[in-house]
N, C-alpha and C positions, 0 to 999 in steps of 0.2 A: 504494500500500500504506500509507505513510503517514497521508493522508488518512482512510483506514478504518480504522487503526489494525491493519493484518495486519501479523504476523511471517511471516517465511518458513516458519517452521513450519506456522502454522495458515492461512496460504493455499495449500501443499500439504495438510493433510486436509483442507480444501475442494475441493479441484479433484482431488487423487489424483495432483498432476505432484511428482515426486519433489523432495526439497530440495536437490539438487544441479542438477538441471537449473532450476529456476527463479534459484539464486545465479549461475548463469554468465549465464542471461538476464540477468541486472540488471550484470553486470562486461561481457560479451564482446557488441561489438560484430558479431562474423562469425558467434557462436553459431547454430546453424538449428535450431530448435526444430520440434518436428511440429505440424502443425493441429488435432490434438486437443487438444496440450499450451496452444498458444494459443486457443484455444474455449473451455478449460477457464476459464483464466486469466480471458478478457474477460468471461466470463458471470460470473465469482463477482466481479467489478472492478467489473461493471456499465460497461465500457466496449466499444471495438471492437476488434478484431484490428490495424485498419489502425493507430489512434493505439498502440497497444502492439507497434508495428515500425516505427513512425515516417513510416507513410504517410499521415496527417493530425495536423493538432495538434487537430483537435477531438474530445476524448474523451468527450462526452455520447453516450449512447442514447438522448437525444430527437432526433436526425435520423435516425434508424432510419425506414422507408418500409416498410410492409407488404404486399405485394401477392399477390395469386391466384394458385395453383397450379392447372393443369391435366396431365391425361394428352391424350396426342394417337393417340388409337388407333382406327382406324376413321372417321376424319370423312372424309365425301365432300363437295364443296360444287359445286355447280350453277352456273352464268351464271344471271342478273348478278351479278356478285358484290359484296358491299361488305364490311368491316371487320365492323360489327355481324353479319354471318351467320355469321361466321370464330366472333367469340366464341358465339354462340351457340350455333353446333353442339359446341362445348367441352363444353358442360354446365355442369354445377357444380362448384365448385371443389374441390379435393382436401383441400385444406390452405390455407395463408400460410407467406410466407418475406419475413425482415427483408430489405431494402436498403438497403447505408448511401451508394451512389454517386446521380447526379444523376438523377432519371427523370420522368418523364411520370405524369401519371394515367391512362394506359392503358395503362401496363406490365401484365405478366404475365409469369409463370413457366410453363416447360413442364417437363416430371419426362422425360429423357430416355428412350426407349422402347425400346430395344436399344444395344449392342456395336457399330454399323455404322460409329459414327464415334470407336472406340477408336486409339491413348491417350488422344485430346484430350479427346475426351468419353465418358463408358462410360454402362452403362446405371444407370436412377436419380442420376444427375447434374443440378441444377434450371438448368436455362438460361432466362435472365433475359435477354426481349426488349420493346423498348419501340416502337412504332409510329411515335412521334412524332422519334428520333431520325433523323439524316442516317446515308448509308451512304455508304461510300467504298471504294475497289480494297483487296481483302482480306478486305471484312468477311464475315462470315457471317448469310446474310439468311433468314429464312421467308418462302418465294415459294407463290403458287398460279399453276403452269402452267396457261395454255388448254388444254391437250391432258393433262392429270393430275387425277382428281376431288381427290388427296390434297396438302395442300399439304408441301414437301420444303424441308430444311433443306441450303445450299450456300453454298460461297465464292462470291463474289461478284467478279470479274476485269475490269478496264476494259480494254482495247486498241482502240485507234485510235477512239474514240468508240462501241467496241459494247460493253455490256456481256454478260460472258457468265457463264455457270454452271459450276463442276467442283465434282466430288464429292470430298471430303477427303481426302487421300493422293495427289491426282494433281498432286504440287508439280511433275515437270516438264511437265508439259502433255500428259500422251502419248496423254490421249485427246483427240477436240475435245469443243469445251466449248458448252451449249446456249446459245443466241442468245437476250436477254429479246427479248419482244416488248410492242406498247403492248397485246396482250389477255393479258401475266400480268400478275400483281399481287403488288407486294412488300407483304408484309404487316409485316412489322418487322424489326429490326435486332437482332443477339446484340452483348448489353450488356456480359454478365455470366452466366461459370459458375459455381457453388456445388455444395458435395459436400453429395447428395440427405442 
């Protein structure tokens, strides 16, 4: 604020976050401020969320990373299958959404498509997956099953050297969980969700 010369005043009629919620931000360390209230803030700061909560010290928006938005509705994909057919059957892109974490130049975003995998993720939620990342026990991967034309969004579970698949919510295991095989294909790794 300094640096731009804002008072608290005139960086709430910027941003419309009240003067009392932004003076506790700057005194109270446990303060939670809402996402909008800090969206508000970094966009008229021209910095990130992350450095204005102290989750990096670099406050530039030139390491902002921009990447493609897609809808995922209807794509069927055939054998053989490779990466570039994934994207392509995508189509064109919807929109762009900034990322300010470490990615690949063949990230992309997907705009969540239903409620199925609510509260984690609800519908119009941009899930930021990068191809190029490693996955590990937990993560949540986009797979195209050999036996599924549509490719499906799932955690991703190691035991005893087989990796398997459950659908979200099934944290105790109570259904079995599908077997990969070397005919699917992980297509990338969830990076990163953003409120659509």
């Amino acid at each position: 604020m300094k640096e731009k010369n804002y008072t608290i005043i005139k960086l709430s009629e910027q941003t419309g976050v009240a003067v009392g919620t932004i003076q506790k931000m700057q005194v109270d360390p446990a303060c939670n401020p809402t996402l909008s209230s800090l969206r508000a803030i970094a966009s008229v700061l021209k910095t990130t969320i992350g450095y204005l909560i102290g989750q990096t010290d670099n406050r530039s928006l030139l390491q902002l990373k921009t990447i493609p938005v897609f809808e995922l509705k209807n794509i069927t994909l055939d054998a053989p299958y490779k990466m570039t057919k994934f994207i392509n059957a995508l189509g064109a892109p919807i929109d762009t959404v900034p990322v300010t974490i470490p990615i690949s130049n063949k990230a992309f975003a997907l705009r969540m498509w239903d409620d199925s995998m609510s509260p984690l993720f609800v519908k119009d939620n941009l899930l930021v997956f990068d191809p190029k990342q490693s996955f590990k026990d937990g993560s949540y991967i986009l797979v195209k099953l050999a036996q599924q034309p549509i490719p499906v969004l799932k955690q991703l579970v190691i035991e005893n050297d087989k990796h398997l698949l459950y659908a979200h919510g099934d944290t105790k295991r109570k259904k079995t969980g599908i077997t990969l095989t070397p005919a699917d294909f992980i297509l990338a790794t969830l990076v990163q969700a953003q409120l659509g």
